[in-house]
C-alpha positions in Angstrom: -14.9 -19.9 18.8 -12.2 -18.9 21.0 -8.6 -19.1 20.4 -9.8 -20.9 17.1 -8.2 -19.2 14.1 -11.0 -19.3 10.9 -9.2 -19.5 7.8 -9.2 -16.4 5.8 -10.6 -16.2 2.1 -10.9 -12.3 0.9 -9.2 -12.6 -2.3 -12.6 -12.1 -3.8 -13.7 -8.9 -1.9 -10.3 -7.2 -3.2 -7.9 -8.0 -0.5 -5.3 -10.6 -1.8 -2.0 -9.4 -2.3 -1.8 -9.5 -6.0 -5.7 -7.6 -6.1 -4.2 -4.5 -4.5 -1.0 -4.4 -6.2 2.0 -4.9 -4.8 3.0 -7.8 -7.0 3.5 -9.8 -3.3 1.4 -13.6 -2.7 1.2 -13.4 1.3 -1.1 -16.7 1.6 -4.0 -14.6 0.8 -3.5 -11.1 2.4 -3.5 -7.6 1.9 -0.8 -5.4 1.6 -2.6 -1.9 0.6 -1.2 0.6 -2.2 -0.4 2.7 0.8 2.5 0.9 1.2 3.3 2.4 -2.2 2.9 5.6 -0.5 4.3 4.9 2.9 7.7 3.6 2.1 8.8 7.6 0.9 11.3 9.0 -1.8 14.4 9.2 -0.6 16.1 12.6 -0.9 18.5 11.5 -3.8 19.5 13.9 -6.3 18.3 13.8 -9.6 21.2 14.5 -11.9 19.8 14.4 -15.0 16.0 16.2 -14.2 14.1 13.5 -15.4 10.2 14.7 -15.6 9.1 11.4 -13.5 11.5 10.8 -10.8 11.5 14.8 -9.7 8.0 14.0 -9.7 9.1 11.0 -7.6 11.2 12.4 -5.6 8.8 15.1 -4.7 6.4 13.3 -3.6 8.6 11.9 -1.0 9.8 15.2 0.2 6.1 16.5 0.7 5.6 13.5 3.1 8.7 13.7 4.9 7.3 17.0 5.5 5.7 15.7 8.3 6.1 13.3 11.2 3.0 11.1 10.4 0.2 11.8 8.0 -3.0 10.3 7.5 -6.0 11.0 4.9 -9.3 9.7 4.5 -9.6 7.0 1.7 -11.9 5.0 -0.7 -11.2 1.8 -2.2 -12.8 0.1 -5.0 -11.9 -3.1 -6.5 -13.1 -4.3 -10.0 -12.2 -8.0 -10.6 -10.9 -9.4 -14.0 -13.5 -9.2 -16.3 -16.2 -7.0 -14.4 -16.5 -3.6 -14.6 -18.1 -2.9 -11.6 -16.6 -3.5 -7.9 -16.7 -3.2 -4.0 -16.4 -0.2 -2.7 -14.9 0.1 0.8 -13.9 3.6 2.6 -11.2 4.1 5.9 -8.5 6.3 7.2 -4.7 5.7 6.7 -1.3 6.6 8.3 1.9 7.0 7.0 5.3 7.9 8.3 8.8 7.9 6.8 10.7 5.9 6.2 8.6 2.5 6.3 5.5 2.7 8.3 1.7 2.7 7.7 -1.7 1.8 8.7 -5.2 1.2 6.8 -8.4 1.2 8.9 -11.1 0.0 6.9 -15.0 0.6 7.5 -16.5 2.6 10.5 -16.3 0.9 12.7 -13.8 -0.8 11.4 -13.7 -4.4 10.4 -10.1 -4.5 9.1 -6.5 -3.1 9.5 -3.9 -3.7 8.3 -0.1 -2.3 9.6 3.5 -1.8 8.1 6.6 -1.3 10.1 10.0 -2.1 8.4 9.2 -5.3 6.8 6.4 -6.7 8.7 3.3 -6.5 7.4 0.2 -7.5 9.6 -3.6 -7.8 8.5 -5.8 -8.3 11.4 -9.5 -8.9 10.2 -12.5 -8.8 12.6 -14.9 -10.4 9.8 -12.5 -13.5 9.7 -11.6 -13.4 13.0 -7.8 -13.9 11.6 -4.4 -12.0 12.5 -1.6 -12.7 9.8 2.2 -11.2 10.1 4.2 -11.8 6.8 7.7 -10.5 6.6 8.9 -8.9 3.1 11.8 -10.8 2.2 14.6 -8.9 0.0 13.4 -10.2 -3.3 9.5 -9.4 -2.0 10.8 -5.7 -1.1 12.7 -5.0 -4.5 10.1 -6.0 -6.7 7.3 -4.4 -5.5 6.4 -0.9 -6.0 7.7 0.1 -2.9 11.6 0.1 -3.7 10.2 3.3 -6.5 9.1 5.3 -3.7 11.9 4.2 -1.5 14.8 4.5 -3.5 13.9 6.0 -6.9 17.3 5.7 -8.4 17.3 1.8 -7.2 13.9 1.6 -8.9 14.4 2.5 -12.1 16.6 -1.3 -12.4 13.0 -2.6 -11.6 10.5 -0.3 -12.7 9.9 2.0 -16.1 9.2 5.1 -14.7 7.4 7.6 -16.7 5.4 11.1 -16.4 2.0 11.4 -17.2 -0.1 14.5 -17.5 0.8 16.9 -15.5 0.8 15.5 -12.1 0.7 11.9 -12.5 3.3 8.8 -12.9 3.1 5.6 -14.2 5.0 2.5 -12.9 5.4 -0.5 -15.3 7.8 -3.5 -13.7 10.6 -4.7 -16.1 9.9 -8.1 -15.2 6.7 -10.1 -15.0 5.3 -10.3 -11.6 1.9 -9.4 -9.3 1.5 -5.9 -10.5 1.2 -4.9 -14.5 1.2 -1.0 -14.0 0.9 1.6 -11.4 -0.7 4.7 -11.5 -0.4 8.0 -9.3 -1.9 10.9 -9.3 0.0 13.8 -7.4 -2.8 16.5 -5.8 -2.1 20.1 -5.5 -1.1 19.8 -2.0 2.0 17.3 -3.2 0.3 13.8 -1.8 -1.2 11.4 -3.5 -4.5 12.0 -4.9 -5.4 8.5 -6.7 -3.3 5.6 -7.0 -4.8 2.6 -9.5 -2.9 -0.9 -10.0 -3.4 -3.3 -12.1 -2.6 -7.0 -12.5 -1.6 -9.5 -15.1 -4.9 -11.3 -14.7 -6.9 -7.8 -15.5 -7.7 -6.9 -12.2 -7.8 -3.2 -11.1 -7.6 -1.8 -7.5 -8.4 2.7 -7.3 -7.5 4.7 -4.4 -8.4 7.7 -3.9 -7.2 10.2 -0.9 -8.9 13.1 0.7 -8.2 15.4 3.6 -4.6 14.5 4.2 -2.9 16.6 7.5 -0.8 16.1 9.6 -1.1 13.6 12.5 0.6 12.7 16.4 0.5 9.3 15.0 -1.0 6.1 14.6 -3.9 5.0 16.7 -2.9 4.0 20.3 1.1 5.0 19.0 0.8 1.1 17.3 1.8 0.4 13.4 0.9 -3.0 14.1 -2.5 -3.3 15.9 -3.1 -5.6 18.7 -5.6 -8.2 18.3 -8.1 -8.7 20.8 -7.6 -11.6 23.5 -9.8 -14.1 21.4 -7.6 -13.6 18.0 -4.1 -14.8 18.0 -1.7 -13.5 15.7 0.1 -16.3 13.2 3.7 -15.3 11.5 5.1 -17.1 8.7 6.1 -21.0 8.8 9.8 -21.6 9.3 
């Protein structure tokens, strides 16, 4: 119905904020892994050439190559206990230092946009628009502040190499993420990223076809919803 918000449920298709990983409860929403990839190294120097945070730290300089990126990606979600999941596919953008955008389906039937600290999901299925802002303990322990800041991270993250061109994320304290996977392509960008949760849940995203991009769709991190969707923001 117009102007009517429907209350959202999607924790079970994948899309709660523990399910894809950034250790973040946002009454029920998404914030994608790609805000793991978004939110770029800095440019820090690594004094003492630790394997993973060069690793780390290039990743973020192969971004920052680049105004805006965006990629092709597939999503599948395996809930605790399954070993199957949904599958769902899109396109993402992402720009240094804090900004990103997930389409998802074609056409799409969900997005969901970062800029700074403001996170909005806006979901055609639901008919719902949701804007959370990150407060500072929500932005230094997620998996964010390790591609942000990778010096700052390792005080909240055990950073280690794996392979040849992956890194793993484990959080020093207990919270919505248990580990963090990424796999680094040939190109320098992220290939695969997989999180997993306390409760055994396990998110995989994989990226193709990443080049360079103008920007976001329509110039907007945060899309506009439609006239019949209104956008709600936190309670005070």
């Amino acid at each position: 119905m117009k102007g009517e918000r429907v209350k959202m449920d999607t924790r079970g298709k994948g899309f709660g904020i523990r399910d894809q990983g950034l250790g973040v409860r946002i009454q029920g929403l998404v914030v994608p892994v790609l805000a793991a990839i978004a939110l770029l190294a800095s440019s820090i120097a690594i004094a003492d050439r630790d394997p993973a945070m060069e690793r780390l730290q290039a990743l973020g300089t192969a971004l920052q190559t680049r105004s805006t990126w965006t990629a092709s990606y597939a999503q599948e979600y395996v809930p605790p206990g399954m070993s199957l999941g949904e599958r769902v596919v899109g396109q993402v953008w992402v720009a240094w230092p804090d900004k990103a955008l997930f389409a998802t389906g074609n056409p799409v039937v969900r997005w969901m946009g970062l800029s700074g600290r403001l996170i909005r999901l806006l979901d055609f299925e639901n008919l719902s628009c949701d804007d959370h802002l990150l407060t500072a303990e929500e932005w230094e322990r997620i998996p964010l502040i390790a591609v942000l800041d990778p010096n700052a991270a390792l005080a909240q993250f055990s950073i280690v190499a794996e392979g040849e061109r992956g890194l793993i994320l484990i959080p020093r304290e207990a919270g919505g993420v248990s580990r963090v996977y990424i796999s680094i392509g040939e190109n320098g960008l992220p290939a695969r990223v997989v999180v997993s949760d306390p409760q055994g849940a396990v998110s995989t995203f994989d990226f193709t076809e990443w080049e360079a991009a103008d920007g976001p769709p329509e110039g907007q991190w945060l899309p506009a919803p439609p006239g019949d969707i209104f956008c709600i923001s936190d309670p005070e």
